[in-house]
DSSP file (Angstrom, degrees, kcal/mol; ACC not computed):
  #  RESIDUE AA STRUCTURE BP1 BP2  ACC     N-H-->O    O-->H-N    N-H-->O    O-->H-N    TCO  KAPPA ALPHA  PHI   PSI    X-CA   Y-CA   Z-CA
    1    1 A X              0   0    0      0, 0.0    49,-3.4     0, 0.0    50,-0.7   0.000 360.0 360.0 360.0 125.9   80.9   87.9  129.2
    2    2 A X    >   -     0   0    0     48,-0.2     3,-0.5     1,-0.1    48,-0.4  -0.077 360.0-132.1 -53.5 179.3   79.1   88.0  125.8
    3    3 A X  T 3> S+     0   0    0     48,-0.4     4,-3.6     1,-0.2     3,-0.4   0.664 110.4  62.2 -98.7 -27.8   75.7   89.2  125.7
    4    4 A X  T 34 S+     0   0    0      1,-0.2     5,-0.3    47,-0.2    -1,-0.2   0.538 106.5  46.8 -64.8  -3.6   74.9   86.0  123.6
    5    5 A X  T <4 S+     0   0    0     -3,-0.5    24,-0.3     2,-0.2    -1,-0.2   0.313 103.2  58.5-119.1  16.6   76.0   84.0  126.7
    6    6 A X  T  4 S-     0   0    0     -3,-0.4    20,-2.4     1,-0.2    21,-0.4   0.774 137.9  -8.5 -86.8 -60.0   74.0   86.1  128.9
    7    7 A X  S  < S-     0   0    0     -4,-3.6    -1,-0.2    18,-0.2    -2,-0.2  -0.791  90.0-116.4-148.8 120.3   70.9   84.9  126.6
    8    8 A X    >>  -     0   0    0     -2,-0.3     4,-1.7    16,-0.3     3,-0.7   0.179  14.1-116.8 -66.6 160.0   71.6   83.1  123.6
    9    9 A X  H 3> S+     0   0    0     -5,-0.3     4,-2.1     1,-0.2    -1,-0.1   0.943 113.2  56.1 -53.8 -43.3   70.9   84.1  119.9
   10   10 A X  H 34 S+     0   0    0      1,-0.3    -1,-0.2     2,-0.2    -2,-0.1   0.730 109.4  46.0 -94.5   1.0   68.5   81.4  119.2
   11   11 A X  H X> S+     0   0    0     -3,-0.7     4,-1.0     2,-0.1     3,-0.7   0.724 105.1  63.5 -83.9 -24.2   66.2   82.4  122.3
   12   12 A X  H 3< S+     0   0    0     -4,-1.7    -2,-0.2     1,-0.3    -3,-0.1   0.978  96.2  52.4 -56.3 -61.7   66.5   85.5  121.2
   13   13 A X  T 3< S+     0   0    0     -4,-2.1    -1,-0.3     1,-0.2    -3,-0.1   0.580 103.9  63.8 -58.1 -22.5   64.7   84.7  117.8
   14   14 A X  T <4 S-     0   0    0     -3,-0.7    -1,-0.2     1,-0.1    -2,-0.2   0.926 117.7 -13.2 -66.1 -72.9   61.8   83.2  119.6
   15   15 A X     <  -     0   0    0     -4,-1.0    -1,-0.1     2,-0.1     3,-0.0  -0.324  38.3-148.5-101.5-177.3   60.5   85.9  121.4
   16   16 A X        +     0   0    0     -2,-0.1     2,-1.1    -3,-0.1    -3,-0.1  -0.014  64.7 123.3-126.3   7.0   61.6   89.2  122.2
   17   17 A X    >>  -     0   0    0      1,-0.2     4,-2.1    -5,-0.1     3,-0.9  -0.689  48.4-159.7 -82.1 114.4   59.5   88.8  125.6
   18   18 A X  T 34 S+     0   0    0     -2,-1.1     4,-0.3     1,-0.3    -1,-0.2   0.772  92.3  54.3 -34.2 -48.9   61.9   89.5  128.6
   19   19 A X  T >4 S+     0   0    0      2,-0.2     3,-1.2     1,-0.2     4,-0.4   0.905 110.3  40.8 -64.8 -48.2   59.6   87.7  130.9
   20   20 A X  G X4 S+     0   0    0     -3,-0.9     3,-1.1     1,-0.2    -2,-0.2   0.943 122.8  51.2 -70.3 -35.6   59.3   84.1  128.7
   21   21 A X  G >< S+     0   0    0     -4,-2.1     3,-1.3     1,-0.2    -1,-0.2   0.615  85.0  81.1 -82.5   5.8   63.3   84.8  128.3
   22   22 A X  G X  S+     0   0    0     -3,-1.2     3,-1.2    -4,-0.3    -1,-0.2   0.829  84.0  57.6 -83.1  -3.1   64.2   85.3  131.5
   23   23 A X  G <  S+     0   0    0     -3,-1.1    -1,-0.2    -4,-0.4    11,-0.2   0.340  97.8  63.9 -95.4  28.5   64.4   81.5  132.4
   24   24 A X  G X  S+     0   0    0     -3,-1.3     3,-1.3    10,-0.1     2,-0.9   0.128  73.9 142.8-123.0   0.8   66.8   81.0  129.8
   25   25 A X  T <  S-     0   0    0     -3,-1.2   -18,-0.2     1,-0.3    10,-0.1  -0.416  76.0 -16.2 -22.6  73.5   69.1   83.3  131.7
   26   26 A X  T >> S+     0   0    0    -20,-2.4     4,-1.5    -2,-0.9     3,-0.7   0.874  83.1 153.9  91.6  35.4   73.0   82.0  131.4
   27   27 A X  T <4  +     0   0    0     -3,-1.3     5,-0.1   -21,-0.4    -2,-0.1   0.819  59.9  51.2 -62.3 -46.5   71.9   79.0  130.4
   28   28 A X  T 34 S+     0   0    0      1,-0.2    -1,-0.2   -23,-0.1     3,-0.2   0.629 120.9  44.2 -74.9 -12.0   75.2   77.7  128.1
   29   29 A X  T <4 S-     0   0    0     -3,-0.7     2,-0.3     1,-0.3    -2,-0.2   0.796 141.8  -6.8 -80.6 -36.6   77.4   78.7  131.7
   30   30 A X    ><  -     0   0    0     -4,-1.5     3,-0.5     1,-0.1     4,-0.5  -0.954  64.0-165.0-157.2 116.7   75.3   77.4  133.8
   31   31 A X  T 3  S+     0   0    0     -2,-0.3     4,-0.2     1,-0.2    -4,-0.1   0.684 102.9  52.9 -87.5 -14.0   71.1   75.5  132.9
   32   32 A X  T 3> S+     0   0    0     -5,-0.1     4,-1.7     1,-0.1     3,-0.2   0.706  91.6  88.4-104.7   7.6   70.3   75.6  136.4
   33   33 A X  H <> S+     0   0    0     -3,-0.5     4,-1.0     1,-0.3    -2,-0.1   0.683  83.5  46.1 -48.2 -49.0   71.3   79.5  136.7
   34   34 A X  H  4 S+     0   0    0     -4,-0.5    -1,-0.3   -11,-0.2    -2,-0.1   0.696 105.7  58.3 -85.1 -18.3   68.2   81.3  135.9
   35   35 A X  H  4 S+     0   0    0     -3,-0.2    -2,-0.2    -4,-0.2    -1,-0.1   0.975 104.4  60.1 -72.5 -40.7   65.9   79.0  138.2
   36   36 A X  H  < S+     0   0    0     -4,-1.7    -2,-0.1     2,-0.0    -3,-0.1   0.708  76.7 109.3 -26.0 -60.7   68.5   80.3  141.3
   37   37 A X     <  -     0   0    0     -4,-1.0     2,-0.2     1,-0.1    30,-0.0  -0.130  48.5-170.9 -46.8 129.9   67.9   84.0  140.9
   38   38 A X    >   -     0   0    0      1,-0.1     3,-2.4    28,-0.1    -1,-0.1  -0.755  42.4 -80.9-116.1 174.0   65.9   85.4  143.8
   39   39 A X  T 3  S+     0   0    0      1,-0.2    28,-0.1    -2,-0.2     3,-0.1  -0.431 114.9  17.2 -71.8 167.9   64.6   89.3  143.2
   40   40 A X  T 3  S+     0   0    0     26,-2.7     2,-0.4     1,-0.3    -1,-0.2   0.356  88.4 145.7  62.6  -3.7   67.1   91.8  143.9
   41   41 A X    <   -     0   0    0     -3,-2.4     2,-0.4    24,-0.2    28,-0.4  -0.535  46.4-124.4 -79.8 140.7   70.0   89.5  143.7
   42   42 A X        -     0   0    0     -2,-0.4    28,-0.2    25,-0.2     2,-0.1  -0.742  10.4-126.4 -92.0 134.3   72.9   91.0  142.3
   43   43 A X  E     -a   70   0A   0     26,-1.7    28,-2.8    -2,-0.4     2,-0.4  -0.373  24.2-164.8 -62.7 123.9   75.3   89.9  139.0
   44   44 A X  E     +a   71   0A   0     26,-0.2    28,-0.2    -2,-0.1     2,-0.1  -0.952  19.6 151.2 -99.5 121.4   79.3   89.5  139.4
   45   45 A X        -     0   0    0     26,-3.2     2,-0.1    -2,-0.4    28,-0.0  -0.376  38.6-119.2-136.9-138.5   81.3   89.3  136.9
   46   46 A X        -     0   0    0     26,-0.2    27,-1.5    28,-0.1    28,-0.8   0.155  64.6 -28.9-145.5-129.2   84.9   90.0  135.5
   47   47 A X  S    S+     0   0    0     26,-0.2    28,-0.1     1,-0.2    29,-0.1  -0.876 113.3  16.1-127.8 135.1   85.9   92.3  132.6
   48   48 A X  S >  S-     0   0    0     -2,-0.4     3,-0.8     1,-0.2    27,-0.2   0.778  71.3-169.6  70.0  25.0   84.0   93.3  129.5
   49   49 A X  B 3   +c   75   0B   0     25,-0.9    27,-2.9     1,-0.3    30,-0.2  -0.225  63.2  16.3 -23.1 100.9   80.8   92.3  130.7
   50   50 A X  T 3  S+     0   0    0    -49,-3.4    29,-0.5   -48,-0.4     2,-0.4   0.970  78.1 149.2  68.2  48.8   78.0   92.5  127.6
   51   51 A X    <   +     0   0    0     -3,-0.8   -48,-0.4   -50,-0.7     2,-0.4  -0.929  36.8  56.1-106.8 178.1   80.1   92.6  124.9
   52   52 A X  S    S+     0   0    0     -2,-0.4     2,-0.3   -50,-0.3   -50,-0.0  -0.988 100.1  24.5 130.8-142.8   78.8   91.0  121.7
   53   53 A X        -     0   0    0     -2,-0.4     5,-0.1     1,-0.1   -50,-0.0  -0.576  68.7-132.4 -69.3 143.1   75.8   92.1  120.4
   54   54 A X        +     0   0    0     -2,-0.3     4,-0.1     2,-0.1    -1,-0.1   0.771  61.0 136.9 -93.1 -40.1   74.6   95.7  121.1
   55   55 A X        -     0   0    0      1,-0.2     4,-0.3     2,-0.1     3,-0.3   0.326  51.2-149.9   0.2 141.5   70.6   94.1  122.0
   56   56 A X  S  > S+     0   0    0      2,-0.1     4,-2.5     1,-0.1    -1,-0.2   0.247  87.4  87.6-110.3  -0.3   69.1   95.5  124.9
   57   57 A X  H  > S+     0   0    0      2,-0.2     4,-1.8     3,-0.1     5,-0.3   0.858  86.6  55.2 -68.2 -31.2   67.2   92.1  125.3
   58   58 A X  H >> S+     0   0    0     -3,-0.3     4,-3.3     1,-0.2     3,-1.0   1.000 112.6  48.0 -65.4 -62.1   70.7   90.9  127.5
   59   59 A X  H 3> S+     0   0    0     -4,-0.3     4,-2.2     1,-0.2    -2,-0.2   0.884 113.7  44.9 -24.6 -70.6   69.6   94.2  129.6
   60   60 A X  H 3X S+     0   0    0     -4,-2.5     4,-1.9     2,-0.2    -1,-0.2   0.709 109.7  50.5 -71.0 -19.2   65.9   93.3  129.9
   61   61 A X  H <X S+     0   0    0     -4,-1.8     4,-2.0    -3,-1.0     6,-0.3   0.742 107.4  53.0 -88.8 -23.7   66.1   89.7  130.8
   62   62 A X  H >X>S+     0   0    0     -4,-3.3     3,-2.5    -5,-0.3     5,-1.2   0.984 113.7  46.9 -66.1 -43.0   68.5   90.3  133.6
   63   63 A X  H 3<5S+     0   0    0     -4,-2.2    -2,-0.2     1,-0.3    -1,-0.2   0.709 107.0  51.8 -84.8 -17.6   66.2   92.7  134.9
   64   64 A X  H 3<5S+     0   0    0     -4,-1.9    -1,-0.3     1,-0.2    -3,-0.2   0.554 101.8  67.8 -62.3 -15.7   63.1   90.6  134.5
   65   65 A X  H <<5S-     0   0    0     -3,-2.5    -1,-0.2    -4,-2.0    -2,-0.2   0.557 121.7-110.9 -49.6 -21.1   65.1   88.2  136.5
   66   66 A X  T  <5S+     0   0    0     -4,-0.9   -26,-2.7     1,-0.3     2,-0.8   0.566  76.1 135.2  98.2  -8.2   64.9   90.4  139.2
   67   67 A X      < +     0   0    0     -5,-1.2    -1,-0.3    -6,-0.3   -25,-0.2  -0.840  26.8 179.4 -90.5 125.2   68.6   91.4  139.2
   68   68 A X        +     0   0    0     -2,-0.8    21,-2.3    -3,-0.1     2,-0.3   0.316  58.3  31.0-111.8   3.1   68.6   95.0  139.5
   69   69 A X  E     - b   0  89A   0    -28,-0.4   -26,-1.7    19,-0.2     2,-0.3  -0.968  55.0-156.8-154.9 154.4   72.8   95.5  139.4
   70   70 A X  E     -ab  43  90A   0     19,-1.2    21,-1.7    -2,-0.3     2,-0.6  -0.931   5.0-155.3-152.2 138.9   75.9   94.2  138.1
   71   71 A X  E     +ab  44  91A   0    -28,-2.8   -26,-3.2    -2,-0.3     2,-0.3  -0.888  22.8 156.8-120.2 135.2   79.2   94.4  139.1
   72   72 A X  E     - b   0  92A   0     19,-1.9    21,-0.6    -2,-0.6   -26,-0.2  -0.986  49.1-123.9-153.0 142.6   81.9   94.0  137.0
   73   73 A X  S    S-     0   0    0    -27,-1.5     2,-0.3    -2,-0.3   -26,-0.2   0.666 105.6 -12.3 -56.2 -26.6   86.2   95.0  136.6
   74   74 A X  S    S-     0   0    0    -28,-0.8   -25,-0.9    17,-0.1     2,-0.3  -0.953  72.2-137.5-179.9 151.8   84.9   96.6  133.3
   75   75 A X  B     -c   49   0B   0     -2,-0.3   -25,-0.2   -27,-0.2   -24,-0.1  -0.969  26.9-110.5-127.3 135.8   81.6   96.8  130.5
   76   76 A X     >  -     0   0    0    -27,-2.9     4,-1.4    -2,-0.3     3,-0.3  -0.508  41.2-121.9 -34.9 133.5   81.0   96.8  126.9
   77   77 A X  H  > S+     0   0    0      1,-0.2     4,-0.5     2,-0.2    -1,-0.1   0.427 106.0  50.7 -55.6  -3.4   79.9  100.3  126.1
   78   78 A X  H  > S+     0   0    0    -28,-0.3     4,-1.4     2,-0.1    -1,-0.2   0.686 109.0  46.9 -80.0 -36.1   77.0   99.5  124.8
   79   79 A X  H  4 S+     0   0    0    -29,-0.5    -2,-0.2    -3,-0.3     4,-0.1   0.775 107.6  53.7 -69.9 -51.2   75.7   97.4  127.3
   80   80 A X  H >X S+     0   0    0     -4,-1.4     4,-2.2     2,-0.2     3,-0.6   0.777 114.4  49.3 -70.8 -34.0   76.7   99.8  130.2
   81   81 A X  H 3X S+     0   0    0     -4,-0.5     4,-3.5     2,-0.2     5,-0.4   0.992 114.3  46.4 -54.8 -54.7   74.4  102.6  127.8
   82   82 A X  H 3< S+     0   0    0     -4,-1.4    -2,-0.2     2,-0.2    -1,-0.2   0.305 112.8  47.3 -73.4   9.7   71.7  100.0  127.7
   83   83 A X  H X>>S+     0   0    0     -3,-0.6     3,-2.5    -4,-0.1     4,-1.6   0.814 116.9  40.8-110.4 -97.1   72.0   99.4  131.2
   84   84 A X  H 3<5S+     0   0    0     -4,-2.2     3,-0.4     1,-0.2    -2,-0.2   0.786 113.5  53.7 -14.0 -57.8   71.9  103.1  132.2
   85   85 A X  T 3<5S+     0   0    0     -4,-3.5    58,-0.6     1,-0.3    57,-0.2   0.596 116.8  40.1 -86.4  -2.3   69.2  103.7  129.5
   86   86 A X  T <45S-     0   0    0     -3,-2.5    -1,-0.3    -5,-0.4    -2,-0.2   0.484 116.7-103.6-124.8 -14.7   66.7  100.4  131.3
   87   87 A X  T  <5S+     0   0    0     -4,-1.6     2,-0.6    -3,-0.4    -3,-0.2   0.842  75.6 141.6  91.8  29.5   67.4  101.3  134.8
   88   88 A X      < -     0   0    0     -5,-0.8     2,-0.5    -8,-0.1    -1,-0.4  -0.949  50.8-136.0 -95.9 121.0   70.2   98.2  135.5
   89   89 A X  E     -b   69   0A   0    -21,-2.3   -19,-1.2    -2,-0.6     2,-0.9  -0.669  15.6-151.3 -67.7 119.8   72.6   99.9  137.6
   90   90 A X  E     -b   70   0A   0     -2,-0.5   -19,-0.1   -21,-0.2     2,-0.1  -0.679  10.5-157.3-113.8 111.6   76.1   98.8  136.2
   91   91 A X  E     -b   71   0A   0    -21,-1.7   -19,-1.9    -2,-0.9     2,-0.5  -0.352   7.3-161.5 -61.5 132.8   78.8   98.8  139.0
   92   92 A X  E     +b   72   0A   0    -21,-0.2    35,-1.0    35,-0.1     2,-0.3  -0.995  41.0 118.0 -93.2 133.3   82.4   99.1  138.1
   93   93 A X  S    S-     0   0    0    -21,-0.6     2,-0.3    -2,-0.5    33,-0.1  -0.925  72.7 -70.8 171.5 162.5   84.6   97.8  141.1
   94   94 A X        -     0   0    0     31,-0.4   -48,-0.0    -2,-0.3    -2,-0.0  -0.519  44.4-179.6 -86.2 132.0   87.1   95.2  141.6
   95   95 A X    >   +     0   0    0     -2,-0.3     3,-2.3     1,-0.1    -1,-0.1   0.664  48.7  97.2-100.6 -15.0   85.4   92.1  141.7
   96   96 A X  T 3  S+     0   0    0      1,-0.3     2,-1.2     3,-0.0    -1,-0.1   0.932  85.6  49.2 -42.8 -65.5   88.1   89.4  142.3
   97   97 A X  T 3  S+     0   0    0      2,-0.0     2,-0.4    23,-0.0    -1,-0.3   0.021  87.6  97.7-109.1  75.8   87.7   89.1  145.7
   98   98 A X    <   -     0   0    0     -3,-2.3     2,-0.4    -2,-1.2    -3,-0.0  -0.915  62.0-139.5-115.2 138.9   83.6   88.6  146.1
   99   99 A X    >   -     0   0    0     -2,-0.4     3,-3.7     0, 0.0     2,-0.7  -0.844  19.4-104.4 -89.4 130.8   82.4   85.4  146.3
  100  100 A X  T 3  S+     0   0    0     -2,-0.4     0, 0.0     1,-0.2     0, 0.0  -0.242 121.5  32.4 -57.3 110.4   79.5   83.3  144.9
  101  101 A X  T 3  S+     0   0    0     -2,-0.7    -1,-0.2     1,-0.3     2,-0.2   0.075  85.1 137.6 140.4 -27.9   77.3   83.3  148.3
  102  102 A X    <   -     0   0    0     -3,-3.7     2,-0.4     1,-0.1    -1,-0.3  -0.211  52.7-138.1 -65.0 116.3   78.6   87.1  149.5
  103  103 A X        -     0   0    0     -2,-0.2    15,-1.4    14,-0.0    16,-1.2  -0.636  41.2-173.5 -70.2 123.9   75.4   89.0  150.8
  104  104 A X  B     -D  117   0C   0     -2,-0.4     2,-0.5    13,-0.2    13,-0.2  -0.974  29.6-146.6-135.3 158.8   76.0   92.6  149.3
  105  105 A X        -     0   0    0     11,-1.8     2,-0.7    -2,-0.3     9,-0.1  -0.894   4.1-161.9-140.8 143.9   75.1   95.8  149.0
  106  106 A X        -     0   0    0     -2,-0.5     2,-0.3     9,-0.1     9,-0.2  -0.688  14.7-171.2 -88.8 107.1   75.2   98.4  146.5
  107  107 A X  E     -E  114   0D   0      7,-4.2     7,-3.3    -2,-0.7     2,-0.5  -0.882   9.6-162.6-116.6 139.2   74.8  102.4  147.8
  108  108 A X  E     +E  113   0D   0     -2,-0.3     2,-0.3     5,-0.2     5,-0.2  -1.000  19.3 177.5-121.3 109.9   74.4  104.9  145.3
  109  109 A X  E >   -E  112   0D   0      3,-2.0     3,-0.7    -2,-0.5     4,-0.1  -0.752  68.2 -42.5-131.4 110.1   75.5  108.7  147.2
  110  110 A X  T 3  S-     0   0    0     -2,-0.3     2,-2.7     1,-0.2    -1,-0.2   0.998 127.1 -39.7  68.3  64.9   75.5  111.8  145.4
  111  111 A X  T 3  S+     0   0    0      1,-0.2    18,-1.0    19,-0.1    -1,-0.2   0.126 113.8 112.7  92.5 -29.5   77.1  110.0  142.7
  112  112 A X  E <   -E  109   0D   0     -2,-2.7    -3,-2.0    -3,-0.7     2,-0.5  -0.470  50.7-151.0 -75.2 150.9   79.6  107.6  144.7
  113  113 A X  E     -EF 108 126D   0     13,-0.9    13,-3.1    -5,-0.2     2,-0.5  -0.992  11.9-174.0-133.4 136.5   79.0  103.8  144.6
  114  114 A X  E     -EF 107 125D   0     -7,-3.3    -7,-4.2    -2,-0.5    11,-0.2  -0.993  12.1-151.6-146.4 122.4   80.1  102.0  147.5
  115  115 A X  E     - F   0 124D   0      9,-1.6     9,-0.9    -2,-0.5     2,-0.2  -0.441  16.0-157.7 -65.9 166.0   79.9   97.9  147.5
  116  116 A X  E     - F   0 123D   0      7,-0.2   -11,-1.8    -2,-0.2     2,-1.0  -0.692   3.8-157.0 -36.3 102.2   79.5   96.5  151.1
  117  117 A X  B     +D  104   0C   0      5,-1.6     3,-0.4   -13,-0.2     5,-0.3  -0.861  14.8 175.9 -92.4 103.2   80.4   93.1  151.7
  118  118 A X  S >  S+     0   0    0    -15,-1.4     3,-0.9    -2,-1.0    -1,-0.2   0.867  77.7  45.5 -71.9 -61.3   78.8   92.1  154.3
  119  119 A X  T 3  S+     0   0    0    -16,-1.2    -1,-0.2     1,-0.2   -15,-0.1   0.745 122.3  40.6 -53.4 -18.3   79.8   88.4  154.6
  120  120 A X  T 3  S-     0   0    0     -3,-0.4    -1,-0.2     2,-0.1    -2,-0.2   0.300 107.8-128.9-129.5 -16.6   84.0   89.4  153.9
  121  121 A X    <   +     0   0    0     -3,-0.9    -3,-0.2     1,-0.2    -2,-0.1   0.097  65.4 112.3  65.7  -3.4   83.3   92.3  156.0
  122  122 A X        -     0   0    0     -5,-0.3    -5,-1.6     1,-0.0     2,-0.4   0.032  52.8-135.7 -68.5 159.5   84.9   95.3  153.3
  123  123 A X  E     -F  116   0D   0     -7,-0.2     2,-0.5    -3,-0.1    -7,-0.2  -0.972  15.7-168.3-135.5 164.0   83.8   97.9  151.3
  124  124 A X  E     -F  115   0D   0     -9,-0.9    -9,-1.6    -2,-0.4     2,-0.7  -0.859  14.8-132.4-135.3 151.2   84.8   98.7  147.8
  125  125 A X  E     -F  114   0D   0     -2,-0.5   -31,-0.4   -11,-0.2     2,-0.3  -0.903  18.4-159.1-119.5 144.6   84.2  101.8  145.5
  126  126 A X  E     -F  113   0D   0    -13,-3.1   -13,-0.9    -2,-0.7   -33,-0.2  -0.798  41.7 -66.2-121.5 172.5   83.1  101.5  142.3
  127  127 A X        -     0   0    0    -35,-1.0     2,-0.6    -2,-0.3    -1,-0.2   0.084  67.0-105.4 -48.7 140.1   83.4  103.8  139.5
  128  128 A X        -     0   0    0    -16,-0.1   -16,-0.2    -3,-0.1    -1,-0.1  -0.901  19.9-120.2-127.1 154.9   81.3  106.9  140.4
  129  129 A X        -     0   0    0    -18,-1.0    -1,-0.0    -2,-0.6     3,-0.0  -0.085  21.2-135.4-135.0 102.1   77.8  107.9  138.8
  130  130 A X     >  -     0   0    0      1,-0.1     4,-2.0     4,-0.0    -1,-0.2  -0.350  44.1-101.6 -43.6 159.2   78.0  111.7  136.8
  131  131 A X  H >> S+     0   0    0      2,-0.2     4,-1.5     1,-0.2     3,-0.9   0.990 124.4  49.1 -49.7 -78.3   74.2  113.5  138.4
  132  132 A X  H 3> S+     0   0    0      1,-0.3     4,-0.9    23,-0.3    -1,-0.2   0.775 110.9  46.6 -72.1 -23.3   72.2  112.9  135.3
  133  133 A X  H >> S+     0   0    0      2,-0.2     3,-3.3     1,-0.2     4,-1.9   1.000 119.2  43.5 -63.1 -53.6   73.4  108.9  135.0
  134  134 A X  H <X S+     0   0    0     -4,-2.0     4,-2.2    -3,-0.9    -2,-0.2   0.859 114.4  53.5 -48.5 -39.5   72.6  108.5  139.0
  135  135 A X  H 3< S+     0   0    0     -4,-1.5    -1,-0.3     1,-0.3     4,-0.3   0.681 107.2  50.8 -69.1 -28.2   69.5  110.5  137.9
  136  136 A X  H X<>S+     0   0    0     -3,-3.3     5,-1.8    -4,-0.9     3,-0.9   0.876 117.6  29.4 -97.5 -47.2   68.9  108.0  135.4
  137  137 A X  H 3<5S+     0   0    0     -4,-1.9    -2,-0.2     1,-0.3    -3,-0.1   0.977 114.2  66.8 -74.1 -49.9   69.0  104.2  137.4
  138  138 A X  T 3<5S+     0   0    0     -4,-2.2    -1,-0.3     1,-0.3    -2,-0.2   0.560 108.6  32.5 -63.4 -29.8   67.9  106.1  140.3
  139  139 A X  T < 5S-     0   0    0     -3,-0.9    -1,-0.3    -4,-0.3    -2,-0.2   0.331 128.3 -94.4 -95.6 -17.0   64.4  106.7  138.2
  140  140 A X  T   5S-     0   0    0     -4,-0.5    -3,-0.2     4,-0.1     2,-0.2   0.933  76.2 -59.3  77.5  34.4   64.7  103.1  136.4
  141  141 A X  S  ><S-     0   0    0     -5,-1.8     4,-1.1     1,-0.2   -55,-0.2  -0.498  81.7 -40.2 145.8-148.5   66.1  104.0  133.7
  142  142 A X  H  > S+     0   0    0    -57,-0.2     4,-1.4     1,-0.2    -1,-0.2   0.743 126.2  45.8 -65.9 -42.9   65.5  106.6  130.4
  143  143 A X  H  4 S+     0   0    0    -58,-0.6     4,-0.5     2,-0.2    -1,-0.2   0.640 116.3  45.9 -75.2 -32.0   61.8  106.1  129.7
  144  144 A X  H  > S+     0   0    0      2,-0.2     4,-0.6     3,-0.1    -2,-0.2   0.812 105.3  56.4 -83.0 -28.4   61.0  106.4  133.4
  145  145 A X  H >X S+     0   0    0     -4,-1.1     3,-2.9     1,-0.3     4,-1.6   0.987 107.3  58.5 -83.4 -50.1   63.3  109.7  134.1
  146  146 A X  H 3X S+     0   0    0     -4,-1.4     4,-0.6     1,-0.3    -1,-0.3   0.778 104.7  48.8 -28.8 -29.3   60.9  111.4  131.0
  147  147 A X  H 34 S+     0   0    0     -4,-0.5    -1,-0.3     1,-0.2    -2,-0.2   0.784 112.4  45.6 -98.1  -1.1   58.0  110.8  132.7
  148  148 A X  H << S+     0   0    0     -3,-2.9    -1,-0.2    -4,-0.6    -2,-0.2   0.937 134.2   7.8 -64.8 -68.7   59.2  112.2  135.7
  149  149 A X  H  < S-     0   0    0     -4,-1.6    -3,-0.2     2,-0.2    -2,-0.2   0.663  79.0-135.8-110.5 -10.2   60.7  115.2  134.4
  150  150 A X  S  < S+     0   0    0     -4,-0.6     2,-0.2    -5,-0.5    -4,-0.1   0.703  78.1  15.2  78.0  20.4   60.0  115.7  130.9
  151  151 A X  S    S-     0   0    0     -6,-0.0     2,-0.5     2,-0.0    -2,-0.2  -0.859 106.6 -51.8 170.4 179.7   63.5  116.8  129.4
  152  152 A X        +     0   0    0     -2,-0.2     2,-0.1    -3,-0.1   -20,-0.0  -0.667  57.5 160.2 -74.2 125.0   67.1  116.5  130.8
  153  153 A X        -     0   0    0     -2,-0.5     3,-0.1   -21,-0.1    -2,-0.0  -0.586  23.0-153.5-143.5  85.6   67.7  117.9  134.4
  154  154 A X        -     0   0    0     -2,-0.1     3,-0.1   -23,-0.0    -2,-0.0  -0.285  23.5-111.3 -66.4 161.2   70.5  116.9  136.1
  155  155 A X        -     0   0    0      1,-0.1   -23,-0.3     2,-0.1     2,-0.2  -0.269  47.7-111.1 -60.9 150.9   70.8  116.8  140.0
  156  156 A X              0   0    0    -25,-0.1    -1,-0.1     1,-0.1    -3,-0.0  -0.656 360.0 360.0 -74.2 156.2   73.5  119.7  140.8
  157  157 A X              0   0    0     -2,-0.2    -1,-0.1    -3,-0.1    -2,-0.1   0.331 360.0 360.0 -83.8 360.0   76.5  118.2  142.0
């Protein structure tokens, strides 16, 4: 998915506030999409997830949506940085067979990410998290782990 269909170019150019853009959210997939999101609901997707443009605005309006994860077969790099670097976890794991409606949950331990799909009854592994990246979502995101720790420290492994 582009990052322009995550939030389109010519919202972009109004504002650059996440909060006024976030109800513009998927809009060209889907108009009634962003009203839907409840907090903490989690993104599914497919493969290449946020590529396009490199903007960190795609980044900030999911998260002012309240979606704090997205899981997806594969990410733009750029997106998955700007994701790390804003404190949106981005899951890799096989997504095929989740369903719109599946109550899930996402566990970040010691670096493993394990999906649980609750409704399908499975669990899934997603790609898993080097210390200083876990260190990084785990704080909400690059600006947050500075003020924490003041430099780079990763967790030991």
């Amino acid at each position: 998915m582009n990052t322009d269909y995550i939030i389109s170019s010519s919202r972009k150019k109004e504002t650059p506030d996440a909060q006024q853009l976030k109800r513009y959210l998927l809009e060209t997939i889907d108009p009634s999409f962003a009203a839907s999101v409840q907090p903490h609901d989690l993104l599914v997707a497919g493969t290449k997830f946020g590529c396009g443009s490199a903007m960190e605005i795609a980044v900030s309006v999911l998260l002012a949506s309240g979606i704090k994860a997205v899981l997806a077969r594969s990410f733009a790099r750029t997106f998955y940085r700007n994701a790390i670097n804003n404190g949106l976890v981005p899951v890799e794991c096989e997504t095929r067979g989740i369903h719109e409606g599946d109550r899930l949950i996402v566990s970040l331990d010691e670096g493993a990410v394990i999906v649980t799909n609750e409704t399908r009854g499975n669990e899934l592994a997603g790609s898993p998290f080097p210390a200083i990246i876990l260190d990084l979502v785990t704080a909400g995101g690059l600006v947050q782990y500075f003020k924490i720790h003041h430099n780079f420290v990763a967790s030991p492994q």
